[in-house]
PDB file of N, CA, C and O in Angstrom, chain B, residues numbered from 101:
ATOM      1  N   UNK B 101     -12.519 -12.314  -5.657  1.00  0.00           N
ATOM      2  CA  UNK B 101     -11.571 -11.670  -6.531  1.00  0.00           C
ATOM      3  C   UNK B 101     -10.194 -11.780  -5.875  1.00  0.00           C
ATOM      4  O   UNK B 101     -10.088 -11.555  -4.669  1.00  0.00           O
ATOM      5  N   UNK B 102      -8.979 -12.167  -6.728  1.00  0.00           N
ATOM      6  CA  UNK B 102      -7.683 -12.244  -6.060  1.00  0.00           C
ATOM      7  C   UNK B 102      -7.202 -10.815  -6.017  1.00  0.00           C
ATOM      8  O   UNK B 102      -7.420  -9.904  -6.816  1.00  0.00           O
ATOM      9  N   UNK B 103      -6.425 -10.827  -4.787  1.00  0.00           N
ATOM     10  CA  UNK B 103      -5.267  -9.770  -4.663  1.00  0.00           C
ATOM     11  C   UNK B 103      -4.964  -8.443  -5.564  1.00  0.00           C
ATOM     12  O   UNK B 103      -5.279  -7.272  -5.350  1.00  0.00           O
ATOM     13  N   UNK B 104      -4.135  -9.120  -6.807  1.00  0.00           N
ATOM     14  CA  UNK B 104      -3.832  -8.471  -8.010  1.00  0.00           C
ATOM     15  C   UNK B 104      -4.641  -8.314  -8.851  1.00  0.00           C
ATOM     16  O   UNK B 104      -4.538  -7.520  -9.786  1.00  0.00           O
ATOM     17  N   UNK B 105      -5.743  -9.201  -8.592  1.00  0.00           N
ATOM     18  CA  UNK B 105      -7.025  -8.004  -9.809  1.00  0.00           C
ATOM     19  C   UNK B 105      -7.558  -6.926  -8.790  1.00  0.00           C
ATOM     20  O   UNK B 105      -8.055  -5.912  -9.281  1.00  0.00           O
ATOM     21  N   UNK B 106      -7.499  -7.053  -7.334  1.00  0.00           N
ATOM     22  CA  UNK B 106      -8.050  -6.137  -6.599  1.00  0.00           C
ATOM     23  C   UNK B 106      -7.582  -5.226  -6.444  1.00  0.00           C
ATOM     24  O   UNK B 106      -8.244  -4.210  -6.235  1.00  0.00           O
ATOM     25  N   UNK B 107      -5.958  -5.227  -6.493  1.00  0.00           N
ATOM     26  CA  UNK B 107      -5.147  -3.857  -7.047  1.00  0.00           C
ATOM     27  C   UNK B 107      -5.476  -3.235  -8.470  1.00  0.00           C
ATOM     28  O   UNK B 107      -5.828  -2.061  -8.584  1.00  0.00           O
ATOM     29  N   UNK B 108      -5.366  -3.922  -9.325  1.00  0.00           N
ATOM     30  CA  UNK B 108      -5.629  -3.392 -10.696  1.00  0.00           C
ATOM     31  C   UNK B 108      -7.333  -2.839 -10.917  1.00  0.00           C
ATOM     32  O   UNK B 108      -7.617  -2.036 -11.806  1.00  0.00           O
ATOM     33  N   UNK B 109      -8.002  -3.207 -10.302  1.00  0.00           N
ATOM     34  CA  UNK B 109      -9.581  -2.941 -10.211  1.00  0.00           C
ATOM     35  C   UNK B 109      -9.367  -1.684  -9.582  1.00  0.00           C
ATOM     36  O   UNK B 109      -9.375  -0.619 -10.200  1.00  0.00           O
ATOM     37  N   UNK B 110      -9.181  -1.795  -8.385  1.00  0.00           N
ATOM     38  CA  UNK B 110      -9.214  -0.365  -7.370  1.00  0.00           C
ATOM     39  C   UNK B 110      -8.375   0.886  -7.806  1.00  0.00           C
ATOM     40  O   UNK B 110      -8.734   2.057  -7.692  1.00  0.00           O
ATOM     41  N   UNK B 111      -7.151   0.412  -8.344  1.00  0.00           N
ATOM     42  CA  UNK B 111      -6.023   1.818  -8.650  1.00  0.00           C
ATOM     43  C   UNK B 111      -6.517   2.276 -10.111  1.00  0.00           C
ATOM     44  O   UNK B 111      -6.583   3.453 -10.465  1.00  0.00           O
ATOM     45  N   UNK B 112      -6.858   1.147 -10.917  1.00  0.00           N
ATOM     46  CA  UNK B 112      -7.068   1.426 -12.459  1.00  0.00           C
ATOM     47  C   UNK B 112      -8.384   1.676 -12.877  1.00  0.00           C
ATOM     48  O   UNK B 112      -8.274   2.294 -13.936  1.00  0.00           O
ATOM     49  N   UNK B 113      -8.792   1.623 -12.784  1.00  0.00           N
ATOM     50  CA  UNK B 113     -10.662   1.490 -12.938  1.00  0.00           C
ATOM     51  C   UNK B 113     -12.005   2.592 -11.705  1.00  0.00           C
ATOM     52  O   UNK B 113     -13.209   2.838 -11.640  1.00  0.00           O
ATOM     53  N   UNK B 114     -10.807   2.881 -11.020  1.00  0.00           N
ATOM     54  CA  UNK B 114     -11.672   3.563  -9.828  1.00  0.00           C
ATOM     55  C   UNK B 114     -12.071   5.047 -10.537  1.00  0.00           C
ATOM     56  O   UNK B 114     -11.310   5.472 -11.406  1.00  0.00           O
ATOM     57  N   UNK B 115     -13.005   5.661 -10.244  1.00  0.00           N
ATOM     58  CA  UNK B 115     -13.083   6.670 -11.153  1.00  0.00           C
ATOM     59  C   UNK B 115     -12.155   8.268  -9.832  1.00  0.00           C
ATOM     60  O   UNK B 115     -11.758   9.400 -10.108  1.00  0.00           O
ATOM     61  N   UNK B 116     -12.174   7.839  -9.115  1.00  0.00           N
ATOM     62  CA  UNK B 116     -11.429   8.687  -7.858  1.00  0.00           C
ATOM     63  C   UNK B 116     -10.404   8.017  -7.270  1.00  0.00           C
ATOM     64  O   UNK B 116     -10.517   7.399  -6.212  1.00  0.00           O
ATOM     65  N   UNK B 117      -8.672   8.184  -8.382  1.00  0.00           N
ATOM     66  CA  UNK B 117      -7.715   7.236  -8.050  1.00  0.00           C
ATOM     67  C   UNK B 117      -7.359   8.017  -6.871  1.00  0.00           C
ATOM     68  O   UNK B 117      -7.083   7.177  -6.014  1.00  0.00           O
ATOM     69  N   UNK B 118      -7.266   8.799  -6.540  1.00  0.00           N
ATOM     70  CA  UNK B 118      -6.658   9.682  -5.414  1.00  0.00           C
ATOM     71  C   UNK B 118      -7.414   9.060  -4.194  1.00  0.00           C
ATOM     72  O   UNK B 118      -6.782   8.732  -3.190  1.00  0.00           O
ATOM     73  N   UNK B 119      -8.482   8.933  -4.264  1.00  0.00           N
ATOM     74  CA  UNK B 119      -9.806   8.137  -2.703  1.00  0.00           C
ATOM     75  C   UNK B 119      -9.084   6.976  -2.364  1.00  0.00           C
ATOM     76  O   UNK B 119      -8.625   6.749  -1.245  1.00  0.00           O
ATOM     77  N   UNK B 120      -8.950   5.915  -3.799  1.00  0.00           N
ATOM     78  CA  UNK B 120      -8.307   4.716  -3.939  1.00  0.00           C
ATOM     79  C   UNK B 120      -7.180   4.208  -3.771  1.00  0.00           C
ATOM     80  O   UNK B 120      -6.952   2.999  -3.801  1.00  0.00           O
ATOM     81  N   UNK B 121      -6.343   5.116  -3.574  1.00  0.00           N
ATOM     82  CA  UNK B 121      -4.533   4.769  -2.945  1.00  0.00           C
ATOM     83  C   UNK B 121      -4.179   3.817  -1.772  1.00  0.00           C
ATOM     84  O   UNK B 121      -3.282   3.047  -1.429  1.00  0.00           O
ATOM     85  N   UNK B 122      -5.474   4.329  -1.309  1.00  0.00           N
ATOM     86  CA  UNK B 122      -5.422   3.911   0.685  1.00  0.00           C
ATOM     87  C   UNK B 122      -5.419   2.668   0.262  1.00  0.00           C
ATOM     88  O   UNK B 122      -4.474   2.020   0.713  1.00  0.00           O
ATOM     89  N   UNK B 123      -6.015   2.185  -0.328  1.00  0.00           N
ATOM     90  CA  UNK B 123      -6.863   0.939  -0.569  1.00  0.00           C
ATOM     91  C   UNK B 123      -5.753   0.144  -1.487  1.00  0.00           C
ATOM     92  O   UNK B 123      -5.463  -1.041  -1.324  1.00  0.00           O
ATOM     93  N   UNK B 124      -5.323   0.802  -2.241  1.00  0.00           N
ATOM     94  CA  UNK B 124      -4.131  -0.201  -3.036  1.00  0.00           C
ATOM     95  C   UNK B 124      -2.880  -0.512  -2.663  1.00  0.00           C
ATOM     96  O   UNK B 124      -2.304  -1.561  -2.953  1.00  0.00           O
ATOM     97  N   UNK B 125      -2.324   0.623  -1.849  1.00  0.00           N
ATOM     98  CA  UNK B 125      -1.582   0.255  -0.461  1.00  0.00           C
ATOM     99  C   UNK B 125      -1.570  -1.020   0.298  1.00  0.00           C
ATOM    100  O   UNK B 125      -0.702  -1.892   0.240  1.00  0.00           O
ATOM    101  N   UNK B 126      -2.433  -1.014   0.873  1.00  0.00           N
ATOM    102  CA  UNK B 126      -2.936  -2.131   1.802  1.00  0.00           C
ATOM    103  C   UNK B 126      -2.760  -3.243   1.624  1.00  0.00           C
ATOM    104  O   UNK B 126      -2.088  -4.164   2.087  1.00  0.00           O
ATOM    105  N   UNK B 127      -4.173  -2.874   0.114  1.00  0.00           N
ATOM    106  CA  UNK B 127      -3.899  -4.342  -0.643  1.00  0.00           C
ATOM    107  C   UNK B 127      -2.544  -5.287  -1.013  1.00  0.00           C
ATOM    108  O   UNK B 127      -2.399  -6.509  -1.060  1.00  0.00           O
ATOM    109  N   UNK B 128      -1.636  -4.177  -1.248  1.00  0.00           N
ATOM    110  CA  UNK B 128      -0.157  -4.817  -2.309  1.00  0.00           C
ATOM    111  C   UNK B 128       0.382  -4.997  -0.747  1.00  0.00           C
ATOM    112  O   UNK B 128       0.500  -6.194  -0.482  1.00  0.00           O
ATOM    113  N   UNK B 129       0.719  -4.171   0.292  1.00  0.00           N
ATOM    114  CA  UNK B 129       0.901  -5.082   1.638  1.00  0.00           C
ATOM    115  C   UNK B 129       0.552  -6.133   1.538  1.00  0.00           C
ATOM    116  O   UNK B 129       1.273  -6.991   1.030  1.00  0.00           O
ATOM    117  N   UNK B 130      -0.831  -6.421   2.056  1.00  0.00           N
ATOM    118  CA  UNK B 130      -1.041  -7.817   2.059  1.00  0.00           C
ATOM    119  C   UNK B 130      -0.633  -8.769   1.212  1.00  0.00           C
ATOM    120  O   UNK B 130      -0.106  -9.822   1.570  1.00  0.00           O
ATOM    121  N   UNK B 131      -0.880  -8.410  -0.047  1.00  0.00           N
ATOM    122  CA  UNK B 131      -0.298  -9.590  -1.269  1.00  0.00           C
ATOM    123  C   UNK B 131       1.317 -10.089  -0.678  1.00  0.00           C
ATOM    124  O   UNK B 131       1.790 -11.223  -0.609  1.00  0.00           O
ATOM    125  N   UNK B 132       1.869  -8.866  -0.329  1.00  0.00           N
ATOM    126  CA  UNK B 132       3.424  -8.916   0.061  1.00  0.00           C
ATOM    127  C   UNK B 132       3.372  -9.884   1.491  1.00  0.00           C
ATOM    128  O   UNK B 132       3.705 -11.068   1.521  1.00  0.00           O
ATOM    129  N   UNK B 133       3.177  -9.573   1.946  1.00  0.00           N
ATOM    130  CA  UNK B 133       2.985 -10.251   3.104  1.00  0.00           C
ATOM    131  C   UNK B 133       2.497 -12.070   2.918  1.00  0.00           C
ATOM    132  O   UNK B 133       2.989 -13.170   3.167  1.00  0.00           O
ATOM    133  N   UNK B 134       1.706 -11.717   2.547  1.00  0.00           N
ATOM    134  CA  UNK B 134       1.057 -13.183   2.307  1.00  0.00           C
ATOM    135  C   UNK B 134       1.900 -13.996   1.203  1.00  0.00           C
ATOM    136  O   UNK B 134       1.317 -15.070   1.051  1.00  0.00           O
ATOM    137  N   UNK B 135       2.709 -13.947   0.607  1.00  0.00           N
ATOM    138  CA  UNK B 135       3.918 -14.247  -0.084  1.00  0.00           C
ATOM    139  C   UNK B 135       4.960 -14.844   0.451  1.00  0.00           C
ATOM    140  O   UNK B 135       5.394 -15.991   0.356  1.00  0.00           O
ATOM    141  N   UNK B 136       5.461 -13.474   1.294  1.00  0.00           N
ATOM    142  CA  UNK B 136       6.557 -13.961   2.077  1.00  0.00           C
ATOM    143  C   UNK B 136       5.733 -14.969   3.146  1.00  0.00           C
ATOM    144  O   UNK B 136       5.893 -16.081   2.642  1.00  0.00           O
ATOM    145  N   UNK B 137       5.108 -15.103   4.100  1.00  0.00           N
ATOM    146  CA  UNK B 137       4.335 -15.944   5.239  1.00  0.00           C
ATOM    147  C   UNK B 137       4.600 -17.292   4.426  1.00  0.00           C
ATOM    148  O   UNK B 137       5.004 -18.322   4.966  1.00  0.00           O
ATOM    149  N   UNK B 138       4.258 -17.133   2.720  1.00  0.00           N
ATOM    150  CA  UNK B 138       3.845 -18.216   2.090  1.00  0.00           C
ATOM    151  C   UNK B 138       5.741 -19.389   1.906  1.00  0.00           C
ATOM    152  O   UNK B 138       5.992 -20.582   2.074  1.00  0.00           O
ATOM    153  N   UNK B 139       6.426 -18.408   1.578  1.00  0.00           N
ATOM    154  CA  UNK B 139       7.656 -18.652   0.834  1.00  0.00           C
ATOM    155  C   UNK B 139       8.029 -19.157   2.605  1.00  0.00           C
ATOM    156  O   UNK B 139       8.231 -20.366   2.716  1.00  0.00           O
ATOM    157  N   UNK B 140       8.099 -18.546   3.582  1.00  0.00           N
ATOM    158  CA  UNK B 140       8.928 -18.798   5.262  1.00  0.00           C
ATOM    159  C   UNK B 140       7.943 -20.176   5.441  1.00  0.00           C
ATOM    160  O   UNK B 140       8.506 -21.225   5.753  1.00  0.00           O
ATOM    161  N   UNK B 141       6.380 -20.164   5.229  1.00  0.00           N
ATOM    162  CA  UNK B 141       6.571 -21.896   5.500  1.00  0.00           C
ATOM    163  C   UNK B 141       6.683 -22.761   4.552  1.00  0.00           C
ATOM    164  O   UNK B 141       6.393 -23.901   4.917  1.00  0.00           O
ATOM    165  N   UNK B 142       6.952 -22.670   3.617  1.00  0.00           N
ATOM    166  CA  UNK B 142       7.376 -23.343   2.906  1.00  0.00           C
ATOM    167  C   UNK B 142       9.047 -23.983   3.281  1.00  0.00           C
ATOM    168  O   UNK B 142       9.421 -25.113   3.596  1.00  0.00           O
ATOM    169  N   UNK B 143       9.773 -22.723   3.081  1.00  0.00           N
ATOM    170  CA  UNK B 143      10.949 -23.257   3.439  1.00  0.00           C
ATOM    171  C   UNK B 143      11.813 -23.880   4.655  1.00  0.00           C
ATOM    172  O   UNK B 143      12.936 -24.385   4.632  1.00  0.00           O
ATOM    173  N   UNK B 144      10.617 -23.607   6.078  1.00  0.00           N
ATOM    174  CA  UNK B 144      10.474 -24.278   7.131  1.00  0.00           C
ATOM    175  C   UNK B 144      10.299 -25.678   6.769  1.00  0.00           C
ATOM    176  O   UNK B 144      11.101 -26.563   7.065  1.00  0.00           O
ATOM    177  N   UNK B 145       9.269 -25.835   6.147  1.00  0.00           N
ATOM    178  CA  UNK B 145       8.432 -27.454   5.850  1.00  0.00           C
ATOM    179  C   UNK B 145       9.319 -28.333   5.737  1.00  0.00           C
ATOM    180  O   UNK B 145       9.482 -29.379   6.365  1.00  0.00           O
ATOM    181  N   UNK B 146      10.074 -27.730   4.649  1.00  0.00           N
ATOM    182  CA  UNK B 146      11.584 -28.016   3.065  1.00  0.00           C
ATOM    183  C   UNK B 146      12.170 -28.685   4.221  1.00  0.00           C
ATOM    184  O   UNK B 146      12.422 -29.889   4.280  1.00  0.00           O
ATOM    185  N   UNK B 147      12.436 -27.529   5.443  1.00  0.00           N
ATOM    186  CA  UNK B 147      13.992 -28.178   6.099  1.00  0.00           C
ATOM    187  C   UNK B 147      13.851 -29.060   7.201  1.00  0.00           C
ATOM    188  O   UNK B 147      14.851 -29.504   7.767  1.00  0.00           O
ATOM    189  N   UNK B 148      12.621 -29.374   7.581  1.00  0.00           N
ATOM    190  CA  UNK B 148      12.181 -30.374   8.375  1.00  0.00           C
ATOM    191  C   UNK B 148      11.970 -31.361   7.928  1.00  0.00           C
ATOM    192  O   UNK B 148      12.092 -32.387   8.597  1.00  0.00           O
ATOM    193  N   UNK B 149      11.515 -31.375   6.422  1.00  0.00           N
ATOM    194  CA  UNK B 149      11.256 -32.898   6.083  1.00  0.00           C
ATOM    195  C   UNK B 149      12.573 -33.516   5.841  1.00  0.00           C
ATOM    196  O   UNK B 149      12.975 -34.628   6.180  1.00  0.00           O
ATOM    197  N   UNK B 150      13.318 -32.336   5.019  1.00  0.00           N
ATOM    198  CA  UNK B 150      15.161 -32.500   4.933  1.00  0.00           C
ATOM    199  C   UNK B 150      16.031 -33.527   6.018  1.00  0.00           C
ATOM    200  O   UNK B 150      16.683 -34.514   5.678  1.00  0.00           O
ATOM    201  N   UNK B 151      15.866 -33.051   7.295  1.00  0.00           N
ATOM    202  CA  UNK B 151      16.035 -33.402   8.232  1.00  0.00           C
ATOM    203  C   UNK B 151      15.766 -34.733   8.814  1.00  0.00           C
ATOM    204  O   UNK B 151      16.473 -35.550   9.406  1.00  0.00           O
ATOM    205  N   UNK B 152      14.303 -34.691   8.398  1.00  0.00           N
ATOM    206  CA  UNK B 152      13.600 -36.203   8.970  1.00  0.00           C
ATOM    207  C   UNK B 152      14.537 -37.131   7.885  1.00  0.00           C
ATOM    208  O   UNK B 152      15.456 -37.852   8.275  1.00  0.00           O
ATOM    209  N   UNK B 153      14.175 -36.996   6.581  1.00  0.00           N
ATOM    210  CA  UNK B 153      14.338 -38.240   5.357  1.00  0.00           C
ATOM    211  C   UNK B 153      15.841 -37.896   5.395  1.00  0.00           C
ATOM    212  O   UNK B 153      16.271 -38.625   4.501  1.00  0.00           O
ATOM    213  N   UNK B 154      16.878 -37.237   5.883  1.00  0.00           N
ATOM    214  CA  UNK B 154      18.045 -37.511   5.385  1.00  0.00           C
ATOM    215  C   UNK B 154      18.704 -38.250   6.679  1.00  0.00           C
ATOM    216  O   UNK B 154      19.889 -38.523   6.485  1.00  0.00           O
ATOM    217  N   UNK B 155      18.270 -38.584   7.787  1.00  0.00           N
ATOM    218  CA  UNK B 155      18.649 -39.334   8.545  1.00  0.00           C
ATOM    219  C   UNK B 155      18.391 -40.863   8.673  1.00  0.00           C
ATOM    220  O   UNK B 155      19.181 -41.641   9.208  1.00  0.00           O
ATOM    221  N   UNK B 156      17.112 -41.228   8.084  1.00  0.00           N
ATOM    222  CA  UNK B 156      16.775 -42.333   7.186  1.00  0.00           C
ATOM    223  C   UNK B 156      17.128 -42.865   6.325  1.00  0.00           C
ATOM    224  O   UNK B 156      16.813 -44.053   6.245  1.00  0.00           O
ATOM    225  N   UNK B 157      17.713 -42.437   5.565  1.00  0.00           N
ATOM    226  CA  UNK B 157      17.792 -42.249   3.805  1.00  0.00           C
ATOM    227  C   UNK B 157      18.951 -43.498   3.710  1.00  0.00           C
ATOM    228  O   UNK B 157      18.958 -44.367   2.838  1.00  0.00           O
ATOM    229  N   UNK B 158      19.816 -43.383   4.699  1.00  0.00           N
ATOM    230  CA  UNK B 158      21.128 -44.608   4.745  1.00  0.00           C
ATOM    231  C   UNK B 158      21.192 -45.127   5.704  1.00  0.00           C
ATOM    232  O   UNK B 158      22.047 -45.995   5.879  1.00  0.00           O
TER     233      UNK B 158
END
């Protein structure tokens, strides 16, 4: 199960949302986290390949 159904499962559907907070917390951390980690190598990758092919390029 991804992330955001695991938030929406746990906060929405739990029959004890108050037990379940801890847990949706966490979860939307991580989603957050794992986002940004995702977006920083990405845009690492971007500026290295940038780097390589624009010194080539002419």
């Amino acid at each position: 199960m991804h992330l955001g159904f695991h938030i929406y499962d746990v906060g929405f559907q739990s029959p004890n949302v108050e037990a379940a907070k801890p847990m949706v917390y966490a979860t939307t951390l991580l989603l957050i986290l794992v986002v940004v980690v995702l977006n920083l190598t990405a845009m690492l990758l971007r500026n290295r390949l940038r780097r390589r092919y624009q010194s080539g390029a002419f």
